[in-house]
C-alpha positions in Angstrom: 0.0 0.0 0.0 2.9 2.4 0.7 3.9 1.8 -3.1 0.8 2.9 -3.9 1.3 6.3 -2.0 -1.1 5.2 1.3 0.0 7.0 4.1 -0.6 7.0 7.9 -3.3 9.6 8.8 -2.0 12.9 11.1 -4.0 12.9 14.4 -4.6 16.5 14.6 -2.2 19.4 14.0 0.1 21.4 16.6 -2.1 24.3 16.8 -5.5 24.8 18.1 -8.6 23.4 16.6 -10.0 26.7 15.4 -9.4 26.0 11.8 -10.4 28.1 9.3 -11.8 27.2 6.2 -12.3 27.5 2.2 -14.7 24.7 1.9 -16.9 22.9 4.6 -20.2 21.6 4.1 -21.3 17.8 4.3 -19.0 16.7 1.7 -16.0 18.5 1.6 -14.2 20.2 4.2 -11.1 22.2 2.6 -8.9 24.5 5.3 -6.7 26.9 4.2 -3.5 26.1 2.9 -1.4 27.9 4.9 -3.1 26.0 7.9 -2.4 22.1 6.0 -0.8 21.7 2.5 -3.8 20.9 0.0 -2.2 17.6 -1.3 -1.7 16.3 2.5 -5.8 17.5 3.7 -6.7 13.6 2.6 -4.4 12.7 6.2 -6.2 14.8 8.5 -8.3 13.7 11.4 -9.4 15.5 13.9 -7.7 14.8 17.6 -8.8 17.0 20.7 -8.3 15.7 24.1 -8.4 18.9 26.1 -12.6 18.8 26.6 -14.6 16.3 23.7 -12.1 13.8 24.4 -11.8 13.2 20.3 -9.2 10.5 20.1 -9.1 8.1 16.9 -5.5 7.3 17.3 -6.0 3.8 18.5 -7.3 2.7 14.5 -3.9 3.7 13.1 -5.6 4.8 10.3 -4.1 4.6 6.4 -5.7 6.3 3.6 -5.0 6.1 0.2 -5.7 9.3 -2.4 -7.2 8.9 -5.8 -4.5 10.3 -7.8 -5.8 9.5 -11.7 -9.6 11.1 -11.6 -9.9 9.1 -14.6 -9.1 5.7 -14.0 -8.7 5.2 -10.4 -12.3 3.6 -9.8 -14.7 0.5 -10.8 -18.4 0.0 -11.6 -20.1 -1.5 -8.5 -23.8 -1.7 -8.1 -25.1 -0.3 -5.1 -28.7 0.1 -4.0 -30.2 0.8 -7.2 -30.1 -1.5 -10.5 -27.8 0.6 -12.5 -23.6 0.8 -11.8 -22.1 3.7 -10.2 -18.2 4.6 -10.4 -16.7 4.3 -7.2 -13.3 5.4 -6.8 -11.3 2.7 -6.4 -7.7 1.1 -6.2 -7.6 -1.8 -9.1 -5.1 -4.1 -8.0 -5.7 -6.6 -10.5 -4.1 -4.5 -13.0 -1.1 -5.3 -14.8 0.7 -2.1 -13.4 0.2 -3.6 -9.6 2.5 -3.3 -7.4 0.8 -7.0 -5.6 3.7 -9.7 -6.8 0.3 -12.0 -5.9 -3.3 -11.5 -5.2 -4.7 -13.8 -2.6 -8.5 -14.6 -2.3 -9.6 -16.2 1.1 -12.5 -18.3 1.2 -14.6 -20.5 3.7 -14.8 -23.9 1.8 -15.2 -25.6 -1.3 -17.6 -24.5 -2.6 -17.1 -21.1 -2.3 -13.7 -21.9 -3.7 -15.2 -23.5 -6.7 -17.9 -20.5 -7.5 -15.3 -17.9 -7.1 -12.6 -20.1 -9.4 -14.3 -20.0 -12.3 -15.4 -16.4 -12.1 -11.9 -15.6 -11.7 -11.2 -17.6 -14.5 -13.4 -15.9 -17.2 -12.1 -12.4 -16.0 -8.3 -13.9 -16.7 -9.6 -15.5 -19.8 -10.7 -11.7 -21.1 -7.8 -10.0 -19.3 -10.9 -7.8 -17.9 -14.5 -7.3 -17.6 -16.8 -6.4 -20.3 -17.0 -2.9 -18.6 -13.5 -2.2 -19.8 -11.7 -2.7 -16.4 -8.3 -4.4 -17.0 -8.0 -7.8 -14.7 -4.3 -9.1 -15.5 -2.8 -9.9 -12.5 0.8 -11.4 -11.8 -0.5 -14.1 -10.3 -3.9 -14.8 -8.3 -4.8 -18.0 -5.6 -7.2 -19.1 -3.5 -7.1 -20.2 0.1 -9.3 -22.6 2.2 -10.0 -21.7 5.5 -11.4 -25.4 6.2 -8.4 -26.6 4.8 -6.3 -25.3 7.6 -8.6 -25.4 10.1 -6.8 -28.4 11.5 -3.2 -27.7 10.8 -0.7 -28.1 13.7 1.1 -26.0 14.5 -1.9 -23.3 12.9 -0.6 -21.3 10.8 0.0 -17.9 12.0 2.1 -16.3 8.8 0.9 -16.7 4.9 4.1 -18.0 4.4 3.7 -20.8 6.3 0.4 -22.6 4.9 0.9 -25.5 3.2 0.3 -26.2 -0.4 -2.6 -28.5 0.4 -4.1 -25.2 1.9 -4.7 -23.9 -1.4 -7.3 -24.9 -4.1 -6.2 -26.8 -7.0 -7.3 -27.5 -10.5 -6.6 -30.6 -13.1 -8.4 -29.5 -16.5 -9.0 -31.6 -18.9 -6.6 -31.9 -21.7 -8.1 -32.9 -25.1 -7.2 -36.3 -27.0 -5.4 -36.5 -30.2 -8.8 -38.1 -31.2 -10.9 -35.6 -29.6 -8.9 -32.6 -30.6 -9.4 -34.2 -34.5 -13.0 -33.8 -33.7 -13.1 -30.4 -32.4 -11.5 -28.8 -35.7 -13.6 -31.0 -37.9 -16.8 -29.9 -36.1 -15.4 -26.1 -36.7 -15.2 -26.5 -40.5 -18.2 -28.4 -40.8 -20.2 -25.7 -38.6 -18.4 -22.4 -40.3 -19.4 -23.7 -43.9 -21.7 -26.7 -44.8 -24.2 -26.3 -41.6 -24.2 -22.1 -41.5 -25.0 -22.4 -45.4 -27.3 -25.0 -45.3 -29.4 -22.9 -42.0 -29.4 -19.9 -44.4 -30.9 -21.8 -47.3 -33.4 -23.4 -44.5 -34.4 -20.1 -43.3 -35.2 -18.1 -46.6 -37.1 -21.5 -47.7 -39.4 -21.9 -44.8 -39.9 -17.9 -43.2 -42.9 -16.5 -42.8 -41.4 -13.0 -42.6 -42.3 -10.7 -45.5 -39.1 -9.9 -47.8 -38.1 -5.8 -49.0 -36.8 -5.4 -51.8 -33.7 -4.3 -50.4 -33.3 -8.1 -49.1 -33.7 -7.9 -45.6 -37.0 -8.7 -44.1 -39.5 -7.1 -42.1 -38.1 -8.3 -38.6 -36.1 -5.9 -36.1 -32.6 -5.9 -36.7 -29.9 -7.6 -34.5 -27.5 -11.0 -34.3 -27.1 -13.8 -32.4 -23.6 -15.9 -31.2 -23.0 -19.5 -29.6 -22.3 -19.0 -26.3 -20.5 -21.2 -23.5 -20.7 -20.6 -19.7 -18.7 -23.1 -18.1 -15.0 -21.9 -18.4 -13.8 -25.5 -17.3 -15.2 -27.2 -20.7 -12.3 -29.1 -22.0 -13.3 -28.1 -25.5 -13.9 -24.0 -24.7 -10.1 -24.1 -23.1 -8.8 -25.6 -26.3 -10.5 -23.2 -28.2 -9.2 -20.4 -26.4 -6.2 -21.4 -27.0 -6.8 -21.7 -30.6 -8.5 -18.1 -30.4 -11.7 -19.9 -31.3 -13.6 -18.5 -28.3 -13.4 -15.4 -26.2 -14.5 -14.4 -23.1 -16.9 -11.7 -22.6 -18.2 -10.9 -18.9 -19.7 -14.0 -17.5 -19.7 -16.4 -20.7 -17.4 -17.1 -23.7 -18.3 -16.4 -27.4 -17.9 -19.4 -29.5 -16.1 -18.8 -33.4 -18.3 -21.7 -34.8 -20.6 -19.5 -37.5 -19.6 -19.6 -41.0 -20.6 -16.1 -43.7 -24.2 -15.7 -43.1 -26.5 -13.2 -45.5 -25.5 -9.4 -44.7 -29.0 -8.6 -43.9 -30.2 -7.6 -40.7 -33.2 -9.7 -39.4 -32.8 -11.0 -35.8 -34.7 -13.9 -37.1 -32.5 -14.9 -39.7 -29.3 -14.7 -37.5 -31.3 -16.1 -34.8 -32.1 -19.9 -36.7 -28.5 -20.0 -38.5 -27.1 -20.0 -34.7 -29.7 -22.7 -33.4 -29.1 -25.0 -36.0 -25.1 -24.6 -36.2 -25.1 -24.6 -32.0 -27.5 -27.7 -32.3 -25.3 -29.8 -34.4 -22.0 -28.6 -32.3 -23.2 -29.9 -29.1 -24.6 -33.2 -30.9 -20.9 -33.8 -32.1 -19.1 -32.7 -29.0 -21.9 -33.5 -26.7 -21.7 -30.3 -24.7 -24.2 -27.6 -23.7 -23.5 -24.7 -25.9 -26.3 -22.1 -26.0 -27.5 -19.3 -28.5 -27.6 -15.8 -27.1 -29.6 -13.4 -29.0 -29.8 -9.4 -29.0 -31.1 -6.2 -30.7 -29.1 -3.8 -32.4 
C-alpha cells in the first residue's frame, strides 16, 4: 500500500482546533493552505483531548488518495439496478505493485464458485465494462483446509500447499482434438450455409426489396458458460472463443446473408449450435440481442 502512496493519517495538527476554512459543508471540508498543504488534507483527522475527548489514534488509520480522476475507480452496483463509479484502487491490474493476489474463502464450494469467475475475467484479461483484470498471479485459500493444521498457521508463508485450491483440466485427446476442428469446418461452412438456405425457404417473414425482411434488426452468437469445458479451453487457445463478462463467445458460425433480421441470425445459430453440441456432446447455448 505504501507503493501505492497510502500514508498513515495525522492525528490533529500542533495548533489549536479553530481551523479556518475554504470549503466545509457535508462533503468536503477544505482549510486553508497555509493552515495544511492541499495535497496532504486527505491525512487529517481531527484529535482534541483537552474537553470532547476526540481521540481516533487507537485505529492507526491509512488512507490512500485517488491520484488518476480518470481511472482510479470500478463499476459496482449499489442500492439501485444501475452501476455507479466508485473510486477505487484496481489491483488486479497489470501495473500492480501485488507480486500475488490472494483470495480467502470458507470452503469448497465457495472456492469452486469464485474459481471460475476468476477464470473468465483472466480469460478476457478484464470485464466487459473495460476494467483491466491481469494480474501477476492470483490464488485461493481454504479456511477449512487449515482449520486443523498443527502448529496453525500464523504467517501466509507458512500454509501448506494443500491449503490452497487446486485444479486438473481436462486436456483434449489427439482423437478428440481431430473432432473439435472437424466440427469447426463443418459448422463455419456446410451447416451455416445450409441454415441460411433453411431459413429463406421456410420464413414467414415478408421480404423488402432491399433483401432484408420485415423483422427488427440484431444477431445472435453461440455461447459457452462453463470456463472448465475441456473443448472451450482448447478453443481459447486456438482463439476460437473469447471471453466476454460471465460467458465465452464461440467462433463456430460460418458467412451468413449481410442482412439484418434477428430472425434470420437467430435460426442460422440454433441450428449450427445444435449440431456442435450433438458432435461434442456439450451444452452450448444461443444468445440473442437487438441492435
Amino acid at each position: 500500500m505504501y507503493k501505492y502512496g497510502a500514508r498513515p493519517v495525522i492525528y490533529g495538527l500542533s495548533d489549536n482546533q479553530n481551523f479556518i476554512y475554504t470549503i466545509k459543508n457535508d462533503f468536503n471540508r477544505t482549510l486553508e493552505p497555509s493552515i495544511l498543504s492541499l495535497n496532504e488534507q486527505y491525512r487529517l483527522v481531527t484529535f482534541d483531548l483537552s474537553d470532547k475527548n476526540i481521540d481516533w489514534s487507537h485505529e492507526r488509520e491509512w488512507r490512500l488518495k485517488k491520484l488518476e480522476i480518470d481511472s482510479d475507480y470500478i463499476l459496482a452496483e449499489h442500492n439501485s439496478n444501475h452501476l455507479e463509479e466508485v473510486p477505487a484502487l484496481n489491483v488486479f491490474s497489470e501495473e500492480s505493485h501485488c507480486s500475488e493476489i490472494l483470495l480467502i474463502v470458507s470452503n469448497q464450494n465457495e472456492a469452486d464458485e469464485i474459481h471460475d469467475l476468476v477464470l473468465a475475467q483472466l480469460d478476457s484479461k478484464g470485464n466487459e465494462y473495460g476494467i483491466s483484470f491481469d494480474p501477476r498471479k492470483i490464488s485461493l485459500l481454504l479456511l477449512e483446509n487449515i482449520s486443523n493444521v498443527t502448529p496453525y498457521p500464523h504467517r501466509i508463508e507458512d500454509l501448506p500447499p494443500e491449503a490452497y485450491y487446486k485444479v486438473d483440466f481436462i486436456e483434449l485427446t489427439p482423437q478428440e482434438l481431430n473432432l473439435l476442428m472437424e466440427t469447426i469446418e463443418e459448422a463455419k461452412s456446410t451447416i451455416t450455409k445450409n441454415a441460411s438456405i433453411k431459413f429463406h425457404k421456410t420464413t414467414s417473414l415478408t421480404k423488402l426489396n432491399s433483401g432484408n425482411y420485415v423483422d427488427g434488426c440484431g444477431n445472435s452468437s453461440i455461447h459457452c458458460s462453463n470456463p472448465r469445458d475441456k473443448y472451450l479451453r482448447e478453443m481459447i487457445f486456438l482463439n476460437k472463443a473469447h471471453s466476454y463478462g460471465d460467458s465465452y463467445s464461440l467462433d463456430f458460425i460460418g458467412e451468413t446473408d449481410s442482412i439484418q433480421g434477428i430472425s434470420y441470425h437467430e435460426f442460422v445459430a440454433k441450428e449450427v449450435c445444435e449440431y456442435i453440441n450433438q458432435k461434442l456432446k456439450t451444452a452450448f447455448y444461443v444468445k440473442t440481442y437487438f441492435d
